[in-house]
N, C-alpha and C positions, 0 to 999 in steps of 0.2 A: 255272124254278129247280128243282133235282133237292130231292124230298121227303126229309127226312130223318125217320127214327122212334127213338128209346130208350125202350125199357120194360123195370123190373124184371117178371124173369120166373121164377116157379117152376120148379123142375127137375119136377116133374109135368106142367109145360105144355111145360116145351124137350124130354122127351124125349115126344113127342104125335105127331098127327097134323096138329099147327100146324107142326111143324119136319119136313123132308125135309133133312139137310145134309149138303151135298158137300161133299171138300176137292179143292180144284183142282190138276190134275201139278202148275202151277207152284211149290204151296208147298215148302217145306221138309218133310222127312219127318219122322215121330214121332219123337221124341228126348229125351223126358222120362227121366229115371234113374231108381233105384227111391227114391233120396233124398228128391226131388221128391214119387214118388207117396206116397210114407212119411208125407211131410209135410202131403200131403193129407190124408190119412188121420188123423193124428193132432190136425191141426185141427180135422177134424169132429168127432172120438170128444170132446176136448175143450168142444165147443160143445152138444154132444150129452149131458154128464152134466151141466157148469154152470149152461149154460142155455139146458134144452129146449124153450123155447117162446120164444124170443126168436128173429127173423130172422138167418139167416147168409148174407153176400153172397160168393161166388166170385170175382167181374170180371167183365171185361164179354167180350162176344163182338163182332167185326166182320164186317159179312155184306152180301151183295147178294142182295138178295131182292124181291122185288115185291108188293107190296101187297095183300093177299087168295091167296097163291100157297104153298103150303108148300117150294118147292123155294128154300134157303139154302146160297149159296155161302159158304165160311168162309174172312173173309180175315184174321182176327186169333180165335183161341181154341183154332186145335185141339188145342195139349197137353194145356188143361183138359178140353175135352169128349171126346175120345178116355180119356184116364186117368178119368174118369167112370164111362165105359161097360163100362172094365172093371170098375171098381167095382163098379158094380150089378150087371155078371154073374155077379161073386164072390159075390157075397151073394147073390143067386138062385141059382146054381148048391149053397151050403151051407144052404139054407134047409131045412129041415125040416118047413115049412107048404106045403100045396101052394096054398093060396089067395095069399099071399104068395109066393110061387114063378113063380105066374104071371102076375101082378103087377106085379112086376120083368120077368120077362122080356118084357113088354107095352113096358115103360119103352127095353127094349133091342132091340126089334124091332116095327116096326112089324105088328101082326096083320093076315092077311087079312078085308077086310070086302067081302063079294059085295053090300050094298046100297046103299054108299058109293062098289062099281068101287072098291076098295083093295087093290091087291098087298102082299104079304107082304112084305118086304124092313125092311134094320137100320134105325137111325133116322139110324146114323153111316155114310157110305161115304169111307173111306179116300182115298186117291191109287190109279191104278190098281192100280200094281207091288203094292199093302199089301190093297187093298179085300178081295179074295177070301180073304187069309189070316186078315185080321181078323172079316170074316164067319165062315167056318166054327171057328179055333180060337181065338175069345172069346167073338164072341154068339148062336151058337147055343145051345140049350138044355142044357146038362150038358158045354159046350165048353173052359170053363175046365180040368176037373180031366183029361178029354184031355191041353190043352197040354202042364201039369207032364211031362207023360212023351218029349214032344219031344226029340229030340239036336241037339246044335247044328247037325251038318251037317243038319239041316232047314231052317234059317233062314239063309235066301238074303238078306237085307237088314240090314243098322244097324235098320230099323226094327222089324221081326220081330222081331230079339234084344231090342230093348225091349219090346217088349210081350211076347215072354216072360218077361224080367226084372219087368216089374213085376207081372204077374198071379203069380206065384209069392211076389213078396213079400206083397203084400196077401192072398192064399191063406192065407201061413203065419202071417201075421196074427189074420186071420179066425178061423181055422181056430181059434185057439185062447180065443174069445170065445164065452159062450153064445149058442144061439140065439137069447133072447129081447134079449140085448143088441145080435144082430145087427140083429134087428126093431128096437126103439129108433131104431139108427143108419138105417134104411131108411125108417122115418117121418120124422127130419127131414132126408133127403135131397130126399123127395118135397114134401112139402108147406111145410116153412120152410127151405130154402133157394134162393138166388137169384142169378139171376147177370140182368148187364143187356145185353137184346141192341141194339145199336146196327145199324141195316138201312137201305139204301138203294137202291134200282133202278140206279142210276149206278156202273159199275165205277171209273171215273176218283176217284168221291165217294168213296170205300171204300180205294182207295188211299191217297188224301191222308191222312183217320182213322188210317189203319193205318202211315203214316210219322209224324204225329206223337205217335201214341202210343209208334212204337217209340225214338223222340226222347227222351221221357221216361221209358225204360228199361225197355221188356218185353224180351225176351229174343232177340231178332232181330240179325243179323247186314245190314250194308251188304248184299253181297249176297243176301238176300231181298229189299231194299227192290229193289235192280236186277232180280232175276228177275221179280217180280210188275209191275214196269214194263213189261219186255221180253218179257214171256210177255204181257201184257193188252195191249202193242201189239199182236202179232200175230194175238189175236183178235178185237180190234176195225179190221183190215186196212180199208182204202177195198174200197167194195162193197158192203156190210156194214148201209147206210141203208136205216131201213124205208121203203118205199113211202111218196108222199104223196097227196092228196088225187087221186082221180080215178084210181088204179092197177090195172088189173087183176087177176083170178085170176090169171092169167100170172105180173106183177109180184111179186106177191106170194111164190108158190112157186117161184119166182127167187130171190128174195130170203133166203127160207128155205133154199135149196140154197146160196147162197153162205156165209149167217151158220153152216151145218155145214159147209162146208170150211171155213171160217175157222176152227171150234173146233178143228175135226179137226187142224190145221197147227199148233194154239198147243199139243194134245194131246202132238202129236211131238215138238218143240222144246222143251215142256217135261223129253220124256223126256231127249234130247238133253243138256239142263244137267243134269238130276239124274246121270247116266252121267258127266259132266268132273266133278263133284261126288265121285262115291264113289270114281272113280280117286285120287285125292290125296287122300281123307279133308278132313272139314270145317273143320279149325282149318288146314289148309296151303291150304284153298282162300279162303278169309277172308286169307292173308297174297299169294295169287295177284291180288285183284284189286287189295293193294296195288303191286305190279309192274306190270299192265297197267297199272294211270294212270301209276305215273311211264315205262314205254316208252313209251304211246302221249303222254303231257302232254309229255314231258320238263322237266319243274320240277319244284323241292322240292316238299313238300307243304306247306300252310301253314294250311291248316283239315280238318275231319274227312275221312275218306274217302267217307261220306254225302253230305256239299257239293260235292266234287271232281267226283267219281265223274259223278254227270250232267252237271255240267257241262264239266267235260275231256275226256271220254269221252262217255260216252253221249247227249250231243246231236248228233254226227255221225249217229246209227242211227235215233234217236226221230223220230217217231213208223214212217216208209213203209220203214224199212231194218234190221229189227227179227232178222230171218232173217238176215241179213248181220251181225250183231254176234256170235249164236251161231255161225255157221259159219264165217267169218276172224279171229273175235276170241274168242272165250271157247275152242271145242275145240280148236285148236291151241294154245293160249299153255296150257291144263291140260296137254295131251299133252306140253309141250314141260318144262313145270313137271316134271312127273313123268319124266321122262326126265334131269334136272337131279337132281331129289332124290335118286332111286334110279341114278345114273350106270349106265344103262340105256337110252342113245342107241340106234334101230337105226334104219337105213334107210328100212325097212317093219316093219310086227308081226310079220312072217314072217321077219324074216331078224335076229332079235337078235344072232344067231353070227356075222354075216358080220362078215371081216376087217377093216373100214373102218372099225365101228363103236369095236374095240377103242382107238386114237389117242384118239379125242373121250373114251370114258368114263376112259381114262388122267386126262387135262387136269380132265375133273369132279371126278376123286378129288383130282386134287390142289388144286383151288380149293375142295373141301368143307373142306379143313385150316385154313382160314384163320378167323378171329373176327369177321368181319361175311361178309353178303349183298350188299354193294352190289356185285358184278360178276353177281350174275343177273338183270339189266334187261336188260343186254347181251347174255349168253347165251342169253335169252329172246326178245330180238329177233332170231339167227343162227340161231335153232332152228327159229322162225316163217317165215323170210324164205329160208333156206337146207336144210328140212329132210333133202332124199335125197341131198346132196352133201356124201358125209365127208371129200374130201382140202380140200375147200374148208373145214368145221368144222376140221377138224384144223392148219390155219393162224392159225382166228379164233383158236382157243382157246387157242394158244401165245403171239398174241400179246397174249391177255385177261389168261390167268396170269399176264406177265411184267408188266405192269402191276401187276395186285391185289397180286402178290410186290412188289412194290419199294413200294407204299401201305404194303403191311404191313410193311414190313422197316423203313420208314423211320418208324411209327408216327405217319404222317399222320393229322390226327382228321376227325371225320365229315364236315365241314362240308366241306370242299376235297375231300374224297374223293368225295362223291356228285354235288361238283361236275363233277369230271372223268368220272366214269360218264354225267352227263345230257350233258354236252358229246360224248361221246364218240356217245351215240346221237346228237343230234344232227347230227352228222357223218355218220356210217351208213343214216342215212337219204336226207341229201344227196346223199352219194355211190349210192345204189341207185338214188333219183331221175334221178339224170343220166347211166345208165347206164356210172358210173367205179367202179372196185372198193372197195369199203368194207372192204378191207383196208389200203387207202394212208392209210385216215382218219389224220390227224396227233396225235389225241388219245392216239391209241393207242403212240407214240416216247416216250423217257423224254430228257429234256432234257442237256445236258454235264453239269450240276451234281446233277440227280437219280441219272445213272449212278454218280457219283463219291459221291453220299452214301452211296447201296446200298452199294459195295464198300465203303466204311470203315466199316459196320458188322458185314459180312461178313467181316472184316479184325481186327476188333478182337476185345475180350471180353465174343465170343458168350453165354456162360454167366451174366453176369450181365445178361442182356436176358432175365430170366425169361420174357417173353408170347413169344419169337420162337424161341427158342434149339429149342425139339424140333421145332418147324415145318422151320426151318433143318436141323437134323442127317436129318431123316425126309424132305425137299426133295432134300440130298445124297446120303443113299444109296440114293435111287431113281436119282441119275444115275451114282453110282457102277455101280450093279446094273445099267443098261442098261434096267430094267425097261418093258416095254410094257402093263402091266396094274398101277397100285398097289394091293394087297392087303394090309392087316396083320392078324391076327389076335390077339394079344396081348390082353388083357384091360389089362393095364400097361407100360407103355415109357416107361424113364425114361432120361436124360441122364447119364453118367456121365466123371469125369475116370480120363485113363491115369493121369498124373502128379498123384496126389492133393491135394488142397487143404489138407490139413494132413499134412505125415511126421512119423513117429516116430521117435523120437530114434535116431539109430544107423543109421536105415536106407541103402540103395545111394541113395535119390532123393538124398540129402543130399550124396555125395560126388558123382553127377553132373548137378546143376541148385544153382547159386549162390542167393543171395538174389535177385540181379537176376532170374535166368534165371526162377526160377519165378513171379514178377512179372510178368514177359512172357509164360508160354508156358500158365500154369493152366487160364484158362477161354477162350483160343482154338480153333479148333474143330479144328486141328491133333491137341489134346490131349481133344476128347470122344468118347465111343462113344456106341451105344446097345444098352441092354439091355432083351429082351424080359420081365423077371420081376423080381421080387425079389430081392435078394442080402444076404446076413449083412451088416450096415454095417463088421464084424470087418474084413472083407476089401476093403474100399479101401482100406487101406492099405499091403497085402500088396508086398513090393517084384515089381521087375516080369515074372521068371521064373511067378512060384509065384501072380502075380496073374491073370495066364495062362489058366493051368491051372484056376486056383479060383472065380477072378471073372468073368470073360469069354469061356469056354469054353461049351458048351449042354452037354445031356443027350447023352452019346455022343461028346462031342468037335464037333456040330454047330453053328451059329454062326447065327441067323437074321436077320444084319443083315449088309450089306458091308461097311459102314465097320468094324466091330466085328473081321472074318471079316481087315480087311486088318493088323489091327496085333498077330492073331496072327504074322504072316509075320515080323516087323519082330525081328531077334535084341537089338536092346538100344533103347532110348530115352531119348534125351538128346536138349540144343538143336538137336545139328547134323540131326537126325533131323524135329524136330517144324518145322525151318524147310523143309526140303524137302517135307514133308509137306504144309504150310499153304501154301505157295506152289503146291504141285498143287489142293489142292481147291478153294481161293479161287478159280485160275484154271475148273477147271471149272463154278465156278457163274458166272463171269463168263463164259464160253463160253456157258453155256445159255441167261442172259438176257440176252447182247450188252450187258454194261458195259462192253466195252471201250471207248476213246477212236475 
């Protein structure tokens, strides 16, 4: 049975020659704000004037370490003990006592000792990418007040820019404390305060600690829990068993050669996630690996993504197929994420311009318009499974839209709607499988009765379906425009009637649209524009020469919308005008998404 050890531990013994700690690629990278360290900070200065001789406990730290060995891996602690170490190097580096100066920086660097065979080296070593920056511009000796002077294009990492952000806060903090109060606060850093380190030789043992603690709310995301899974499989790869009884020198230096390709391989693959990680930033990769389970599960979700997640997923890879999860399943389904968010499909990385791509990121724009996600499982899955074939994307994705458009139009709610997304993969998959085109999937056809609901919404009074109405007119006059690229730039784009929703008494609207008529024709889509800006509310009411001219003209007479651009043409507007109107565009968008019978 793997030993387990916790002991409260002084920050004068964790930052010693008892502690060597590594953070491993696999972890997540430093990402404390200066909130966070503010708040450390103010903790202590607090505990510090109340009551200075009273223990203060930090939390605890998670670690793999061996028994008599200073080298600690850190599998739960590093925000704290990284925003620590700046700590202390802030306050050594303002310190004004050289005895206390050195001190701290003892605290922050491990000194060389030639009778002990002790290299010089921090107490804290980063992730690789971070290691070297955090070495030289925080714990070396006078490194701190360096930093301050950094430009941001110095700082190559999310991680970097925090730890520039928070040594400046705590700086400007400091900075403004006496020295002796600084002392105070570095007395009971050192000697009454404590944090408890929880250590175990066992990586597997260290894990488990470290998911149920993040269970009961440290600050980790599922994915960590999945990285440090799949990154600790791959360095614990088969091969990797020490020698048993009766093993030679051989065996042994064997053995050791393989447990360093192993690290070496979990080293990479760590880099590997962290890189799909900073392409799509952290809060979009956290909603990414909700997409992978439901592509690769196809079911709802029905418990945490914590629970799911290994079990729908990541027990195909666990433990011998660990390299195979990052390499067909995490970098592509990020690449393909990011290629979805930023409609920024290309071929290859080299060839973003190329003409093939323009089709597909059309289709993205237009499915970014919508008010849910649930068609990027699907998208996700044709991105992954089809990546360098854009006339082939450019088919999926017209007939992805026309779906998600007719959900949305028909304001289907979640429940059946993500039904039909999991059905649909479902299909897509079948059909890849049995080598038949997963464009026939049948999930993907909209029923007699779905076609015919679509057009009688489309049909009717558009303007009072608040949620669909600017989707709808901005849907139109990309097909009016012919457009191969959707682009709007507008800051505002709002929905507008020709034939006003309320006339003033006297006006032309009155003598040609009846009661009945404007009843029928107000908020049909015959009778809306769109406008790119604000306009005097004075002038909706304007009759319809001079509204023209006033209300739906651009800067110069220019028109930035088509639908808007076509009802300058129009010399007068009335019913017989708005019924041939409504009869062209209804049928164009029933052309576009095949509602016809």
């Amino acid at each position: 049975m793997t030993e387990l050890a916790a002991h409260e531990v002084a920050l004068h013994k964790v930052f010693s020659s008892d502690y060597e700690f590594v953070i491993p690629s696999y972890q997540r990278p430093y990402a404390w704000g200066t909130e966070q360290a503010l708040e450390l900070l103010d903790d202590l200065a607090e505990a510090c004037e109340h009551s200075p001789q009273e223990p203060y406990f930090l939390g605890s730290l998670v670690l793999v370490k061996e028994k008599g060995r200073p080298r600690a891996e850190v599998i739960d602690g590093q925000q704290r003990l990284t925003t620590l170490t700046i700590l202390l190097a802030v306050l050594r580096d303002l310190s004004e006592t050289d005895d206390l100066r050195t001190r701290l920086d003892d605290m922050v660097r491990q000194p060389q000792d030639p009778l002990l065979d002790i290299a010089a080296k921090p107490r804290v070593a980063l992730r690789s990418k971070d290691a070297d920056f955090f070495a030289r511009q925080v714990q070396e000796l006078g490194a701190t007040t360096r930093l301050l002077h950094l430009t941001p294009g110095q700082l190559e990492t999310d991680s970097q820019r925090a730890l520039h952000a928070n040594t400046r806060a705590l700086q400007r903090v400091l900075a403004g404390w006496s020295d002796d109060r600084r002392r105070h606060l570095a007395q009971k850093l050192a000697s009454r305060t404590y944090l408890v380190a929880v250590s175990t030789a066992d990586l597997d043992s260290a894990h488990r600690i470290f998911g149920v603690m993040n269970a009961r709310g440290l600050d980790l995301s599922p994915a960590d829990i999945v990285k440090s899974r799949v990154i600790g499989a791959i360095r614990d790869s088969p091969g990797r068993d020490s020698p048993g009884t009766g093993s030679t020198s051989a065996d042994s230096t064997s053995a050791r050669s393989t447990s360093d390709d192993s690290h070496a391989l979990a080293e990479r693959y760590a880099a590997k996630w962290e890189d799909a990680e900073e392409s799509i930033g952290r809060d979009d990769f956290a909603d990414l690996f909700l997409q992978i389970r439901l592509v690769e599960s196809k079911q709802r979700a029905r418990a945490s993504l914590l629970r799911e997640f290994p079990e729908q997923v990541l027990s195909r890879y666990l433990p011998d197929r660990a390299t195979e999860f990052v390499d067909d399943v995490l970098v592509p389904y990020a690449r393909a994420y990011q290629q979805i968010r930023d409609r920024a499909y290309a071929v290859s990385p080299a060839q973003t311009s190329r003409p093939g791509s323009h089709p597909v990121n059309t289709w993205l724009s237009r499915l970014d318009v919508l008010d849910n996600r649930d068609w990027r499982a699907p998208a996700l899955w044709a991105l992954r499974t089809r990546p360098g074939d854009a006339p082939w994307l450019d088919r999926f994705f017209a007939k992805l839209e026309r779906l998600a458009a007719s959900l949305y139009i028909r304001r289907v709610w979640t429940t059946p709607r993500v039904t039909r997304h999991i059905e649909l993969l479902r299909q897509l998959d079948a059909a890849d499988q049995h080598g038949t085109d997963p464009l026939d999937a049948p999930a993907f056809e909209l029923t007699p009765a779905e076609r015919r609901d679509t057009l009688a919404v489309i049909d009717g009074d558009v303007y009072l379906a608040s949620k669909i109405r600017k989707y709808l007119l901005l849907r139109l006059d990309d097909t009016v425009a012919g457009a191969t690229e959707v682009t709007y730039q507008h800051r505002v784009i709002t929905v507008e009637h020709v034939l006003p929703q309320n006339p003033r008494a006297g006006s032309t609207w009155l003598e040609s649209f009846s009661d009945a008529d404007r009843a029928r024709w107000t908020h049909r889509l015959a009778n809306l524009v769109l406008l790119g800006r604000m306009k005097n509310s004075e002038a909706q009411n304007y009759d319809f020469e001079r509204k023209k001219a006033a209300y739906f003209s651009g800067r110069g007479g220019a028109v930035a919308f088509a639908l808007t651009s076509q009802v300058l043409r129009y010399p007068q507007w009335n019913p017989a005008t708005l019924e041939v109107r409504q009869r062209e565009l209804v049928g164009l968008l029933a052309r576009e998404w095949g509602l016809g019978s």
